[in-house]
N, C-alpha and C positions, 0 to 999 in steps of 0.2 A: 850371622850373629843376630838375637833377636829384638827391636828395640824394647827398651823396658820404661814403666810410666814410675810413679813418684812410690817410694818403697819397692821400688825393684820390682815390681810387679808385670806383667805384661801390658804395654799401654791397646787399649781399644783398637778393635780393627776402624771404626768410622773415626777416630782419632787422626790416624795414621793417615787413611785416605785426607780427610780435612786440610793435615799440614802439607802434603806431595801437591795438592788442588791448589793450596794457595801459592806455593812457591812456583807452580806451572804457569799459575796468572799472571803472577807478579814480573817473572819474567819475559812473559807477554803483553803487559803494560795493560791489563785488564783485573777489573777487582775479582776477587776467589767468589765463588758462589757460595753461600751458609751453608754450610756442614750438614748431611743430611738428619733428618729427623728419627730417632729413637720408634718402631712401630707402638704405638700404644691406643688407648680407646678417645675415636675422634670428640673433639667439645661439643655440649650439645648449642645447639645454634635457635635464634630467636626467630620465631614463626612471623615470615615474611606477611604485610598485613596484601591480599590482594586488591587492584585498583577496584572500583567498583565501574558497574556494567556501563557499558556506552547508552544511554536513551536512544532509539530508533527516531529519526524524522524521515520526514518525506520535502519533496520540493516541490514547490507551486509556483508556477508564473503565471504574469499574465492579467492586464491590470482587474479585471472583475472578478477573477479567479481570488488573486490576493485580496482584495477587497471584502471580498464574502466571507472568508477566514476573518477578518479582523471582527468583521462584525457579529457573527456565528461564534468561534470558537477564540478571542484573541489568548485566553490563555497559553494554547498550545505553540503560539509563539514564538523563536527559538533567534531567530536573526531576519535583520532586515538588509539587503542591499537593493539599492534603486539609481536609477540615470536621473543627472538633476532636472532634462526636461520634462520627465515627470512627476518634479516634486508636488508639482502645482494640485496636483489630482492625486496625492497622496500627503496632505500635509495632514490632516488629521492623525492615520496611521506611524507618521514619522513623529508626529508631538507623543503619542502616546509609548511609543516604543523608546522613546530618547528618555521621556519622566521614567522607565520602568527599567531604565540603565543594561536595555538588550543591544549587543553589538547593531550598529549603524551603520553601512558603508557604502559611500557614493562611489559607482563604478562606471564606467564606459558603457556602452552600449554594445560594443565588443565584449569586454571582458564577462558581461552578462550571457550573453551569447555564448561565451565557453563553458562557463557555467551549469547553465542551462542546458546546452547542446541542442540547441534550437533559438533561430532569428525572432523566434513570434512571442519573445518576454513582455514586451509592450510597458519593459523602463523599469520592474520593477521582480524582484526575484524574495521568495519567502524560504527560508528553512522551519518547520512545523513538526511538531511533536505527530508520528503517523497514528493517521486515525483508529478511533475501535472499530474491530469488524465483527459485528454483532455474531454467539455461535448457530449455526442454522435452527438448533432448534428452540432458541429462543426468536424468531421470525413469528414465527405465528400468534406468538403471546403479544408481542409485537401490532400485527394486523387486526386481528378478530373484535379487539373493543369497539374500533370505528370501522368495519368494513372496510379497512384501506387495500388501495392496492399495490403491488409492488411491480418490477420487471424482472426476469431472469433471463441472463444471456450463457446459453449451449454453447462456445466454445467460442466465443466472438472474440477476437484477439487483436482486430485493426484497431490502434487508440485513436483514432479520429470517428469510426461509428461508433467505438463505448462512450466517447463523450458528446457526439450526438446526440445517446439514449439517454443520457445521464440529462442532459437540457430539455430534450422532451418531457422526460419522468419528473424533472421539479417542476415544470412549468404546468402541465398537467393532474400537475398533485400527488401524484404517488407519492408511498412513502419510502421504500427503503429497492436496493435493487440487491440482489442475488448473482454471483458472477459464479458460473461451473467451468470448471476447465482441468485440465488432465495437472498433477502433481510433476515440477513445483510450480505453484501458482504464482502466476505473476501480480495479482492483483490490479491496480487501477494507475498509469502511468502517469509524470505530470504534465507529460502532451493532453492526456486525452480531458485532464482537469484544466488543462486550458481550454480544451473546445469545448467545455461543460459551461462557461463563462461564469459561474460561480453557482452551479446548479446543483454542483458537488457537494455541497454544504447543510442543503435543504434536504436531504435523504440519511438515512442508514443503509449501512453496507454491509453485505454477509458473504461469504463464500464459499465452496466444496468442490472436490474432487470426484466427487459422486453426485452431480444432481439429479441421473433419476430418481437416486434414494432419496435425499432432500425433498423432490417435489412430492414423492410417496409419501412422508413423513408431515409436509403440509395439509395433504389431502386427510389423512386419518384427523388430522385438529381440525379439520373444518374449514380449509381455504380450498376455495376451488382455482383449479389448473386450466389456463388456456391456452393452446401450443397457434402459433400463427404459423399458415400452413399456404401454401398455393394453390394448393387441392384439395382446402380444407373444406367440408360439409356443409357450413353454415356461414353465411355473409358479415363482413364485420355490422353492415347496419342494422341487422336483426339480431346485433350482441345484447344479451341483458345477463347479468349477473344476479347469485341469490345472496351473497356478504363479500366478505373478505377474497381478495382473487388476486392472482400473479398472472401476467400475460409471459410466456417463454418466447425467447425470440430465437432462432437457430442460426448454426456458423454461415458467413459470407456465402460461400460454397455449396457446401452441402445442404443446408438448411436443419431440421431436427433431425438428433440423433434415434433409430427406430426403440432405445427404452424411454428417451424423454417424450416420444407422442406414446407409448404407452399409459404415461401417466397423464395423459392429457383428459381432463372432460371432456373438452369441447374443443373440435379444430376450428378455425376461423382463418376465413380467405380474404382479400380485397378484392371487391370489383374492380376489370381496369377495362381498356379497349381492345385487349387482346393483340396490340403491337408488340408489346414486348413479357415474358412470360413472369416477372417477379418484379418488384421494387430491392432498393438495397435498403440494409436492414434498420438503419439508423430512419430510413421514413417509413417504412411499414412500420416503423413503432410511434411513430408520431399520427401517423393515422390510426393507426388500432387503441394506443392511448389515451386522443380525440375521443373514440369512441366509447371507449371504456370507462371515463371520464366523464359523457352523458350518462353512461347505465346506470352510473354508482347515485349519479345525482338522482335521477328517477326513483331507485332505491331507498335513499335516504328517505326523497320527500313520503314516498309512498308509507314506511313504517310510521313518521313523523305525526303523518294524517289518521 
């Protein structure tokens, strides 16, 4: 017999199911689930608004390191945690960051350390909005006005020589450094901004995947290329430059790659004793920079006169 709805009529199949559901529930001491839904066209629904993008920072320890940020770039600024036996050597930094209402956090000297993921914070840990990395081929618009010079490191990947180079090249005056290395680039770590002691701050920074092309693209605007070489041709102390010039320094290992000495002008050697057959690269760039550093001076005066 067939059930019938109101007017004799035949009551709905999802009806039917509805009441057998609930009475199965009820039985079972469990509520009916709602009665399934009629197919029909779904509501239209309000365009979810998305979050907005995360800012990129970088991390900097280290107390000279953080120090040169404040003073350089404090905008970039993002958070401060520091050990309170360094407040004493950071109170400046902490009045200014406390008036300008950026998180403040006194930590451990451990908990820095996890942080960090390295012992050598020296009390004081930065989060910092990451730096610009200038595109290569604004470099040379860059150079050319004042004859400056910069460094480029061939695949140098130890962050204790990149930051080495990086305290030679501010100390020495350079202006910007050039990092080549195979895609994806790691950029500039915040170990090696530590051994930079805040030398990091006084330069511009550029990058590629391609630096022979890059250094090709320098040389057509008029900066000349010099590849530091072991067996290079000409003595660093007979270096003289005619303007604008990047010194290339090559990987740990290998030393230059055979298209970045292509692009080289000039090879340039150290004189040594002949005990041992290279320096590592982080002082062959402090000697060559040394020198490079007279040339430029000679240069200037020379035009000046």
């Amino acid at each position: 017999m067939k059930q019938r709805g109101r007017g004799g009529s035949p009551a709905p199949a999802a009806h039917l199911e509805g009441r057998a559901g609930a009475r199965l529930h009820e039985r079972r001491g469990r509520a009916a689930p709602p009665p399934a839904r009629q197919a029909g066209p779904a509501p239209a629904r309000a365009v979810e608004r998305q979050p907005a993008a995360k800012e990129a920072t970088e991390l900097c320890y280290g107390l000279r390191a953080a120090l040169a940020v404040f003073e350089q770039r404090r905008q970039d600024i993002r958070s401060v945690s520091f050990d309170p036996e360094a407040k004493g050597e950071l109170a400046r930094l902490l009045r200014w960051a406390d008036g300008e209402g950026l998180p403040v956090r006194e930590q451990s000297a451990r908990e820095l350390a996890h942080v960090a993921d390295s012992a050598q914070h020296e009390g004081v840990l930065l989060h910092v909005r990451e730096r610009r990395w200038l595109p290569p081929k604004e470099l040379a618009a860059a150079l050319l006005p004042e004859r400056s010079l910069a460094v480029a490191l061939d695949r140098v990947r130890n962050p204790q020589n990149i930051g080495a180079v990086l305290r030679s090249a501010a100390f020495f005056g350079a202006k910007a450094v050039l990092l080549g290395a195979p895609a994806p680039h790691p950029g500039v770590s915040p170990f090696a901004l530590r051994v930079a002691e805040g030398g990091a701050e006084h330069l511009l920074f550029s990058r590629t995947t391609d630096l022979a092309d890059t250094l090709g693209r320098l040389r057509s605007a008029g900066v000349h290329v010099i590849g530091a070489d072991a067996h290079g041709s000409a003595s660093a102390e007979q270096l003289s430059i005619p303007g604008a010039s990047v010194l290339v320094l090559g990987h740990e290992v290998e030393g230059l790659g055979p298209r970045i000495r292509a692009q080289c002008d000039a090879l340039v050697r150290i004189e040594g004793s002949g005990a041992v057959e290279s320096l590592n690269v982080a002082v062959a760039a402090g000697v060559l920079l040394s020198e490079l550093s007279r040339a430029r001076r000679r240069l200037l005066s020379s035009r000046a006169g």
